[in-house]
matplotlib code that plots the C-alpha trace (Angstrom):
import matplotlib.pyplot as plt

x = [-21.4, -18.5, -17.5, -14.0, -12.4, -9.8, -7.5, -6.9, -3.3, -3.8, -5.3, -2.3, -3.9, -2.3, -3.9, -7.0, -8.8, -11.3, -14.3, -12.5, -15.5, -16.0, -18.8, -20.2, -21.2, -25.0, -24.3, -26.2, -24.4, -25.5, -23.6, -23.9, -21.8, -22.1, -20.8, -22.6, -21.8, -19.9, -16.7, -16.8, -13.0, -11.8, -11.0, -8.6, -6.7, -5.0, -4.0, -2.1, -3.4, -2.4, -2.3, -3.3, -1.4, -4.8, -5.4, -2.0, -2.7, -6.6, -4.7, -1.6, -4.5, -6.2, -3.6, -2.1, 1.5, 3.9, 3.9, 7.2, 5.9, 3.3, 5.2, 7.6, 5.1, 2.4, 3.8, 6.3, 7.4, 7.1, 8.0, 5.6, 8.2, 11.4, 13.7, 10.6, 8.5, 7.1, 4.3, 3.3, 0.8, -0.2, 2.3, 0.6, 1.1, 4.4, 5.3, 1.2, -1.2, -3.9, -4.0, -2.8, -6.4, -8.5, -9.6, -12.6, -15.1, -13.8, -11.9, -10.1, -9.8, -13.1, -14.0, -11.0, -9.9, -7.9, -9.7, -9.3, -11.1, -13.8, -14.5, -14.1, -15.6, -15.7, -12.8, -11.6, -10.2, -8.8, -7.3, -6.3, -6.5, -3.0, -5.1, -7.1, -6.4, -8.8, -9.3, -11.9, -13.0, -14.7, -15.5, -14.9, -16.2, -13.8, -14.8, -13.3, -13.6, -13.8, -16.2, -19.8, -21.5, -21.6, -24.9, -26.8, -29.9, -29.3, -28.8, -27.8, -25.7, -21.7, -22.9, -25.5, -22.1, -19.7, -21.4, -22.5, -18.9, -17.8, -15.6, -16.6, -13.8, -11.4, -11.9, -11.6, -7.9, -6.7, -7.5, -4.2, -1.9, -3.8, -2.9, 0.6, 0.9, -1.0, 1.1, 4.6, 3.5, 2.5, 5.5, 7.5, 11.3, 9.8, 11.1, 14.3, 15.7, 14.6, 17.4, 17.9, 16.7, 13.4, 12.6, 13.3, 11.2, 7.9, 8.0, 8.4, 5.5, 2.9, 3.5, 5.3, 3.8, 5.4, 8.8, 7.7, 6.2, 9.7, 11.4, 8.6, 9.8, 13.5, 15.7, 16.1, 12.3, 12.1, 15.2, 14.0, 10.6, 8.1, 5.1, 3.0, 2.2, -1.4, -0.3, 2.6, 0.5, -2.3, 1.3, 2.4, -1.4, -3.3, -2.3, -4.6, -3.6, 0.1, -0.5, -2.1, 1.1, 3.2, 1.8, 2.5, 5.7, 6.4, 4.4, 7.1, 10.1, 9.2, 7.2, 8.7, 4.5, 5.5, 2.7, 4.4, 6.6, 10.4, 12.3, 13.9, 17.1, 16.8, 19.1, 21.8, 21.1, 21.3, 24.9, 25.6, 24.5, 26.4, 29.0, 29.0, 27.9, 31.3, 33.5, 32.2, 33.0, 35.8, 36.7, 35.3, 38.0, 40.8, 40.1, 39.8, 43.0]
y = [-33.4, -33.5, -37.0, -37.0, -37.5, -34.2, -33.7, -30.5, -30.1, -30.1, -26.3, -23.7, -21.7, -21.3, -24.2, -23.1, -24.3, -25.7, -28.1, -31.7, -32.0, -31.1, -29.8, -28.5, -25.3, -26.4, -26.6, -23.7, -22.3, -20.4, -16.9, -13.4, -10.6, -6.7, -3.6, -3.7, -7.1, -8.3, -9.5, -6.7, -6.2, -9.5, -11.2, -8.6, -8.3, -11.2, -11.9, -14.8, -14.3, -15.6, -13.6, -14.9, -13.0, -12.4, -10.2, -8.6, -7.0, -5.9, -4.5, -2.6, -1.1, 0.1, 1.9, 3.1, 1.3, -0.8, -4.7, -4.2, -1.4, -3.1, -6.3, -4.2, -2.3, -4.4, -8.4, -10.8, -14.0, -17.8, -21.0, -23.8, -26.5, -26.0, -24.9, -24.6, -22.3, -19.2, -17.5, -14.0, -12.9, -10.0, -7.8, -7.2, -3.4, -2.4, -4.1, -5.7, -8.4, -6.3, -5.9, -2.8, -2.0, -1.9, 0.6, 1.4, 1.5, -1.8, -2.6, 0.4, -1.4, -3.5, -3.8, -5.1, -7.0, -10.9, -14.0, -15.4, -12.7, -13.0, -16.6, -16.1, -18.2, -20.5, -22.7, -23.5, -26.9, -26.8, -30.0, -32.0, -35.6, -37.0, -38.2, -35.0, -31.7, -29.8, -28.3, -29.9, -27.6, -28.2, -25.8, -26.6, -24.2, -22.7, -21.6, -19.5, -18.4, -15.2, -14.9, -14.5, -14.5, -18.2, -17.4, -15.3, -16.5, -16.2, -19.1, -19.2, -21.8, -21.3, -20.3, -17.4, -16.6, -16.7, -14.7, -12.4, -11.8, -11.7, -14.5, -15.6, -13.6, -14.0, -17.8, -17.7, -15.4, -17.5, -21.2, -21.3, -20.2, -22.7, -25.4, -24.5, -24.9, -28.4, -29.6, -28.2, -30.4, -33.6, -33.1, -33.1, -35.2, -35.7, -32.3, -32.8, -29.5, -26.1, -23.7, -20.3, -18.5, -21.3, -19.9, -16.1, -16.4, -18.1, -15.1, -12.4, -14.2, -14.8, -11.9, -9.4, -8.4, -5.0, -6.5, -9.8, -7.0, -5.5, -8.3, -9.3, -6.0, -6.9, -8.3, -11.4, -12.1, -11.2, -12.8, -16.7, -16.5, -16.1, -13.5, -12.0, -8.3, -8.6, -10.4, -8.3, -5.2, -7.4, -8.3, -5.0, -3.6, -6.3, -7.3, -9.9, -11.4, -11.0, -12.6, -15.8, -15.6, -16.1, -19.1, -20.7, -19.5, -21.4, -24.3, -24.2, -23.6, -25.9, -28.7, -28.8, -28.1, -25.7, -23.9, -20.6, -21.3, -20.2, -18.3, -21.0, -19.5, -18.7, -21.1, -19.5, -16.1, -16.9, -18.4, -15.1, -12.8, -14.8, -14.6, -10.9, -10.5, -12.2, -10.5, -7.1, -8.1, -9.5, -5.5, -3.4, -5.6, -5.2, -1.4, -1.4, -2.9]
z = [-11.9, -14.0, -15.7, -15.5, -11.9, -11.7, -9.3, -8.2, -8.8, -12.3, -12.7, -13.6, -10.4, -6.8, -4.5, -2.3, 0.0, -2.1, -1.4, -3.2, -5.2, -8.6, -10.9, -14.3, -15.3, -14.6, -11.0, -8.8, -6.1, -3.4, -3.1, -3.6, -2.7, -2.6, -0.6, 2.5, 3.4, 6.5, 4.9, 2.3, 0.7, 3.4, 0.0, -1.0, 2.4, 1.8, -1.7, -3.6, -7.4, -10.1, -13.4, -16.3, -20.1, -20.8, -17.5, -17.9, -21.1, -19.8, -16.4, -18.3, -20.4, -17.9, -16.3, -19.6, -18.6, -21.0, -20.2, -18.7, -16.6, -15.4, -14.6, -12.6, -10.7, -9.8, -10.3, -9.2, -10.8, -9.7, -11.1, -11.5, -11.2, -9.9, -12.9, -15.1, -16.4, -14.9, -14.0, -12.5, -9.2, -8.0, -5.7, -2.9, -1.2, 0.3, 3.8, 3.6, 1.8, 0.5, -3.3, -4.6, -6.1, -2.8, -1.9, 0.5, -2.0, -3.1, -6.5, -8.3, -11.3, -11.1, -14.9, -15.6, -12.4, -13.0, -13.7, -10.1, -8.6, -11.0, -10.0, -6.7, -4.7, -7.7, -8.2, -11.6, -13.0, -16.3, -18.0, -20.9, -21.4, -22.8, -25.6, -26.4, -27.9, -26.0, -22.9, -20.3, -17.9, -14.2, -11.1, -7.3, -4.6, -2.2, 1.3, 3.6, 6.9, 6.3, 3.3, 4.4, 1.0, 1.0, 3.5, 1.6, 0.0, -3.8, -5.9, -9.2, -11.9, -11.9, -15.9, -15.2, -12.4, -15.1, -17.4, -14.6, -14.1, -17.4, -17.1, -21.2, -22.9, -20.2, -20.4, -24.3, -24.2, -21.7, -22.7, -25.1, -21.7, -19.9, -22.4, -22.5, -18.5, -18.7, -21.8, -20.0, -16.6, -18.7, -21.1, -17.6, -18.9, -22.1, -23.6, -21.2, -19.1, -20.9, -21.5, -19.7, -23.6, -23.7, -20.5, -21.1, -24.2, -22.7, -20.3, -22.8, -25.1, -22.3, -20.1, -21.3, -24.8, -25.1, -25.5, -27.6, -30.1, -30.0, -31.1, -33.9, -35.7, -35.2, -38.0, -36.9, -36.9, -40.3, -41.3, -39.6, -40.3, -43.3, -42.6, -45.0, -44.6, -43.1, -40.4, -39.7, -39.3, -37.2, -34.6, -34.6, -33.7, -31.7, -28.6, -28.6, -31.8, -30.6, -27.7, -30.0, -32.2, -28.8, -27.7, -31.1, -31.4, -27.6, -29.2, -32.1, -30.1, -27.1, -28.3, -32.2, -33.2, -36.2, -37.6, -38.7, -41.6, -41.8, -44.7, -46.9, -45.6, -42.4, -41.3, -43.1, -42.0, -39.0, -38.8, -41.1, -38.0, -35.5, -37.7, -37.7, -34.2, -33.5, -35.1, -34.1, -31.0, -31.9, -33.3, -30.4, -28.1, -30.1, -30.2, -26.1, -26.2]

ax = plt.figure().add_subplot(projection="3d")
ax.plot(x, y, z, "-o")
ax.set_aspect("equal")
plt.show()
């Protein structure tokens, strides 16, 4: 049993009707499920998943589709908080609720498939102490009517399950999104109303890496902030190391935690470009005129 009492509002996942009682990794559930069963596919009628950055970039791989292509096919956003950040879920089929990826034989995109569906039936609870910079995790079990695998005979801990399910890596990329959606919601007045651009920009970093690449090889990124050549190449290459940059760049813009350092005159530059920006403008109106 876990040691700190968590209450389930805290996890950066949609609510579910989970048993309120929470557990360690050592705890051994009883669960199995496989085609053949009953319920077979009954999860995936009915779908309300949350996507993690992390399962964005395995899902757009998969598919061989840009971030933004993916995002527009296949996700819709939501805010946590009203006027706060956003998050992305799964768009269900056209005029339905089943997942876009069922099919009869059950997952299209199975190797790859979201975090929530890899835990399923396992809840998890991911949170972060006010006085801690880690990340404590803890699992609750959710039951529905529908699923059937809760009576089969197999038992085994929620570690052998997340391993089984390959839920380490997906943990691992998406611990630093889960922080940021635990530190926004404890932050709460503390870092006052976001603007519009803090807003846009935590969207592009954590979901749509294809654009946030974009704009690390613009100008302005070079112009504001100081990046040796190595890890240049790694941002314009790894998505996985991009998508690490992003959430310290929303660290540094959001939360004033600066860890990537800035070009001694960025701040002039950047009142230079403005500058410029305004009167070209200023130049394309007077010759409309």
């Amino acid at each position: 049993m876990a040691d700190v009492k968590i209450d389930i509002k805290e996890s950066p996942f949609v609510e579910s009707p989970v048993v309120p009682e929470q557990f360690d990794e050592s705890h051994v559930i009883k669960f199995n499920c496989y085609k053949g069963i009953e319920c077979f596919n009954a999860c995936c009628r009915n779908i309300d998943i949350t996507l993690t950055p992390y399962d964005i970039l395995r899902l757009k791989k998969r598919l061989g589709l840009t971030s933004g292509e993916f995002l527009k096919q296949y996700t819709y956003p939501f805010e946590f908080n009203k006027n706060s950040i956003a998050g992305v879920k799964m768009e269900p089929v056209e005029g339905g609720t089943e997942c876009q990826f069922m099919t009869d034989e059950g997952c299209s995109v199975y190797e790859d498939r979201p975090t929530a569906c890899r835990y399923y039936p396992v809840g998890l609870l991911s949170t972060r102490r006010a006085d801690e910079n880690f990340e404590r995790m803890s699992y609750a079990m959710v039951q529905e009517d529908h699923c059937k695998g809760h009576f089969e005979e197999r038992e085994i801990t929620i570690r052998d399950y997340r391993k089984e399910q390959g839920l380490e890596d997906y943990d691992e990329h998406g611990s630093g999104w889960r922080q940021l959606i635990l530190k926004m919601k404890s932050a709460g007045p503390a870092i006052g109303a976001l603007s519009r651009s803090s807003l846009q920009f935590f969207f592009m970093a954590c979901y749509d890496l294809d654009r946030f690449r974009e704009f690390a090889k613009s100008e302005g990124f070079s112009a504001t902030f100081d990046i040796d050549d190595a890890t240049r190449q790694e941002l314009y290459t790894d998505d996985l190391a991009l998508l690490k940059f992003g959430e310290r760049m929303i660290l540094q813009i959001m939360f004033g935690e600066e860890t990537i350092k800035k070009q001694a005159d960025a701040y002039d530059a950047l009142v230079a470009r403005r500058r410029e920006q305004k009167e070209l403008r200023e130049e394309l109106g007077d010759d409309e005129s």
